[in-house]
C-alpha positions as CSV (number, residue, x, y, z in Angstrom):
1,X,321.3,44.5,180.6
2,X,319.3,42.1,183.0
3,X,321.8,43.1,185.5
4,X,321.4,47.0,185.5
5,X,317.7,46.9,184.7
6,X,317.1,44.5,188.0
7,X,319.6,47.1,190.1
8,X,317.7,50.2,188.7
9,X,314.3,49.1,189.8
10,X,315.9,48.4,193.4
11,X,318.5,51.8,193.0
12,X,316.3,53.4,196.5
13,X,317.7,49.9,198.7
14,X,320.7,49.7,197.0
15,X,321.4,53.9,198.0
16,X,320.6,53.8,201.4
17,X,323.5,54.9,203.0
18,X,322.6,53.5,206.8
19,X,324.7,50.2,207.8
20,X,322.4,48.6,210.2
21,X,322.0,45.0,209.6
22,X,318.4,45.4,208.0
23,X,319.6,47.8,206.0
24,X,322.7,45.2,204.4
25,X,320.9,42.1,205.0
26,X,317.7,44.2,202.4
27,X,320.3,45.0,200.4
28,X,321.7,41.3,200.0
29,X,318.4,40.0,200.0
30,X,317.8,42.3,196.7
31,X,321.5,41.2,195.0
32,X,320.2,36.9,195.8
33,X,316.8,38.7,194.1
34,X,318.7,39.7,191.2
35,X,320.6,37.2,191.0
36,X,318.0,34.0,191.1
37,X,316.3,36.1,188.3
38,X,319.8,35.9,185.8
39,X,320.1,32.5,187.1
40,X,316.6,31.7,186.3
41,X,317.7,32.9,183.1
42,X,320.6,30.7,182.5
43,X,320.6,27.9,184.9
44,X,323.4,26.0,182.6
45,X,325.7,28.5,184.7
46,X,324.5,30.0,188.2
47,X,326.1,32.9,190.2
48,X,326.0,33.6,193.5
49,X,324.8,37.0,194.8
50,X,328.4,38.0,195.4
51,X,329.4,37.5,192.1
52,X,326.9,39.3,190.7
53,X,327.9,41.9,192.8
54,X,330.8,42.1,192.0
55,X,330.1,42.0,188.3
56,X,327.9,45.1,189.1
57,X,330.9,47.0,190.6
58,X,333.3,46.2,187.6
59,X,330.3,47.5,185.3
60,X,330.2,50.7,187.4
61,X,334.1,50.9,187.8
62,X,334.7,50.9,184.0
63,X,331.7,53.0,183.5
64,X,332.9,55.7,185.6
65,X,336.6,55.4,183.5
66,X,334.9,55.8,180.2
67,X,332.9,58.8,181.4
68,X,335.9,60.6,182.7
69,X,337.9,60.0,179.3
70,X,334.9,60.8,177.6
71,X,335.0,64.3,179.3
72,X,338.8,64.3,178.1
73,X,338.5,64.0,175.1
74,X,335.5,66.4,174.6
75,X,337.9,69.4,176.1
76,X,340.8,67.8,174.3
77,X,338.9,68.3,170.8
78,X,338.1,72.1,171.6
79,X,334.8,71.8,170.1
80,X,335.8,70.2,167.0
81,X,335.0,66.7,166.0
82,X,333.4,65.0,169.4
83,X,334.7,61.3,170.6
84,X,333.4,58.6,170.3
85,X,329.7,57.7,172.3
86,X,330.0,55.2,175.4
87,X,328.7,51.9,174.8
88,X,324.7,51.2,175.7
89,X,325.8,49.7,178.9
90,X,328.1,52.2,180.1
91,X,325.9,55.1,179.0
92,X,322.8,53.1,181.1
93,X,324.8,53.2,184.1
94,X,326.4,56.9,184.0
95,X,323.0,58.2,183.0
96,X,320.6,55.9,184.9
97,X,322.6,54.8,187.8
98,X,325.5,57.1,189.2
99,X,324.8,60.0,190.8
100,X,326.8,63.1,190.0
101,X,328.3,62.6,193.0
102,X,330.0,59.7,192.0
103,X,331.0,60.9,188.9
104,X,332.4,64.2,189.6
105,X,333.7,63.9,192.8
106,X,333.0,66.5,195.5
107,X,333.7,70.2,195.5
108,X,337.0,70.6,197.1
109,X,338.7,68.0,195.4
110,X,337.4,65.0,196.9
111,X,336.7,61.9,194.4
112,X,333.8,60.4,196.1
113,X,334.1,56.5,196.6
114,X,330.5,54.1,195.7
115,X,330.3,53.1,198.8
116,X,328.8,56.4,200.0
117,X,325.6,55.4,199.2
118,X,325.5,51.3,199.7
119,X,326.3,49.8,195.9
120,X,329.5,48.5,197.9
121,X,330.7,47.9,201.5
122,X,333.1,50.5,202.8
123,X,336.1,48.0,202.2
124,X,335.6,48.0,198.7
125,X,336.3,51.0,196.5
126,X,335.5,50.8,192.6
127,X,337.2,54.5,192.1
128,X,340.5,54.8,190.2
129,X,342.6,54.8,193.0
130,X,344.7,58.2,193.9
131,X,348.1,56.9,193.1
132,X,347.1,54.6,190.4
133,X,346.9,56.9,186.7
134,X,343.6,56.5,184.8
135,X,344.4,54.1,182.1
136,X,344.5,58.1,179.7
137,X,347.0,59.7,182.1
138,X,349.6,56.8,182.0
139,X,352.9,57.3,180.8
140,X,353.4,55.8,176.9
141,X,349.8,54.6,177.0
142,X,347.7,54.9,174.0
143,X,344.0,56.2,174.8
144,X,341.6,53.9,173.9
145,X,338.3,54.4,172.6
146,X,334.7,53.5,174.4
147,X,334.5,51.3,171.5
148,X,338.0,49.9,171.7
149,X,336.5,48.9,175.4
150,X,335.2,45.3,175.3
151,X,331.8,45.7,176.5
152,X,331.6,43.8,179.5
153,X,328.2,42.9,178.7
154,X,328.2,41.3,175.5
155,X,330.9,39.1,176.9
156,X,328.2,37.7,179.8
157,X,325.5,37.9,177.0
158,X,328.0,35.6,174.7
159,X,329.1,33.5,177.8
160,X,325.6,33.1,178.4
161,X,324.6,32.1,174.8
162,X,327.7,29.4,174.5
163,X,327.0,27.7,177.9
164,X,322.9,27.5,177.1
165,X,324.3,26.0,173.7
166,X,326.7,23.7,175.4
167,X,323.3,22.9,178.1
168,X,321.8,21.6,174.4
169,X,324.0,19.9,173.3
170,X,324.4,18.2,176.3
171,X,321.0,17.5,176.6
172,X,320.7,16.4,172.8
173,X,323.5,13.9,173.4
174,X,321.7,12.2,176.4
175,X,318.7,11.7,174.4
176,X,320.6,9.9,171.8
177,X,322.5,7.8,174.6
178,X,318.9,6.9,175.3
179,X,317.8,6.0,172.1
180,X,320.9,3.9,170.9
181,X,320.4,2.4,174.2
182,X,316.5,1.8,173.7
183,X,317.7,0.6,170.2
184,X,319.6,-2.0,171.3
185,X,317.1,-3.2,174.1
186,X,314.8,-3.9,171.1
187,X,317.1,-5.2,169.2
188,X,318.2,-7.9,172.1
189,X,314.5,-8.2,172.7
190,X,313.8,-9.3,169.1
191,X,316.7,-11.7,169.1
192,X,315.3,-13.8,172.2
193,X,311.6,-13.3,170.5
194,X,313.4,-15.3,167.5
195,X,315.5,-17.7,169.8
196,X,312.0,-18.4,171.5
197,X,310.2,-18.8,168.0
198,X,313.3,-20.8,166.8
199,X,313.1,-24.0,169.9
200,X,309.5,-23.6,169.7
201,X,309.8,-24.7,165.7
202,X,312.4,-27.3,166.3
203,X,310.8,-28.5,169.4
204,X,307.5,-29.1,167.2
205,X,309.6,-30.1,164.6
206,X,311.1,-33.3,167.1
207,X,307.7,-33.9,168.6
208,X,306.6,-34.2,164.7
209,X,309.3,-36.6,164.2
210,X,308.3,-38.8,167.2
211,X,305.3,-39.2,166.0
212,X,306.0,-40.0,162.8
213,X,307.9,-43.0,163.7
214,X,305.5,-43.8,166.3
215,X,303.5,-44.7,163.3
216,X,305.9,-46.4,161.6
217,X,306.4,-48.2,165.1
218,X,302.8,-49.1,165.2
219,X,302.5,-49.9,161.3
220,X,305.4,-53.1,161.8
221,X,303.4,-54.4,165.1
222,X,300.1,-54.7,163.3
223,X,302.3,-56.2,159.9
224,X,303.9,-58.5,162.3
225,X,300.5,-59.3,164.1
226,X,298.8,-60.1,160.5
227,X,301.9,-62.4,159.5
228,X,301.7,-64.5,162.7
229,X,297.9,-64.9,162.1
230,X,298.3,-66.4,159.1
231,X,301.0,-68.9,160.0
232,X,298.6,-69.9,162.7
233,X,295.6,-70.4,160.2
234,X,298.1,-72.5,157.9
């Protein structure tokens, strides 16, 4: 609902009809509006204005397909039980968003395209197209139900949802990189801190040594000294 709420608070730019180029570049300037606030929501995935867009104008085009078999099958059920409601996004758009225009077509016959007041350019219709049936008019087709309609915007809420869980686990996996990796710089850190301690010991340990026979060096000279001052005294 980010989506629709963002277009209904911009719904005077986005109906201006005129086709100047401040008129579209205001109106793209609202969709990159709308569109850095979704991906300001969810910057694991970002859209580009176009896309949303265009997301926008599948929203409205199954919107306006659910209304009209809506009104179907309220005249089909001759005031007995009603259908099924339209889903909260679909009703948000046909009661909120589309004018009556666009849902009813003009007088005369004329099924009016979006485009007549600026949610798409001209080359881009989102109306069932004249030789195309409506998904309730085709031949062997079985009606479907606004529910039975996936709602196109738990699908982006759920998309949404899995890539900022993916963005987390991601991000959980880097931080363990990080600490096995600080782990085993510690680990190689204490091993050199014990190679270091381990030559200092024996290093003191052969210096100890040298000294010790130093003095066993020096204990012979002075016997050997002492013997040949007594053979002199003799």
């Amino acid at each position: 609902m980010v989506l629709l709420n963002h277009y209904e608070e911009k719904l005077d730019t986005f109906r201006n009809e005129g086709n100047s180029a401040l008129v579209l570049r205001s109106q793209r300037g609202e969709w990159e509006a709308i569109a850095n606030t979704i991906n300001a929501a969810n910057p694991a995935i970002v859209r580009t204005w176009d896309e949303v867009r265009k997301k926008f104008n599948n929203l409205a085009t199954q919107a306006k397909s659910l209304h009209a078999q809506y009104k179907g099958d309220l005249v089909a059920t001759g005031g007995g039980c009603p259908p099924e409601e339209l889903p909260s996004w679909a009703a948000f758009i046909v009661e909120r968003i589309l004018p009556p225009v666009i849902l009813e077509g003009l007088d005369g016959g004329f099924e009016s395209d979006m485009d007549v007041w600026g949610i798409v350019p001209a080359e881009v219709s989102v109306s069932t197209p004249s030789d195309t049936p409506a998904p309730s008019q085709r031949p062997g087709a079985r009606k479907l139900s606004p529910k039975e309609v996936l709602d196109a915007a738990t699908i982006d809420a759920l998309a949404m949802e899995k890539a900022k869980y993916a963005a987390e686990v991601e991000k959980l996996r880097a931080e363990t990189d990080k600490l096995r990796a600080e782990a085993e710089t510690d680990k190689l850190r204490a091993k050199a801190e014990t190679d270091k301690l381990r030559a200092e010991a024996d290093k003191l340990h052969a210096e100890t040594e040298i000294i010790q026979l130093q003095k066993e060096l020096l204990k012979y000279d002075i016997q050997d000294r002492q013997r040949q001052s007594d053979q002199w005294n003799v």
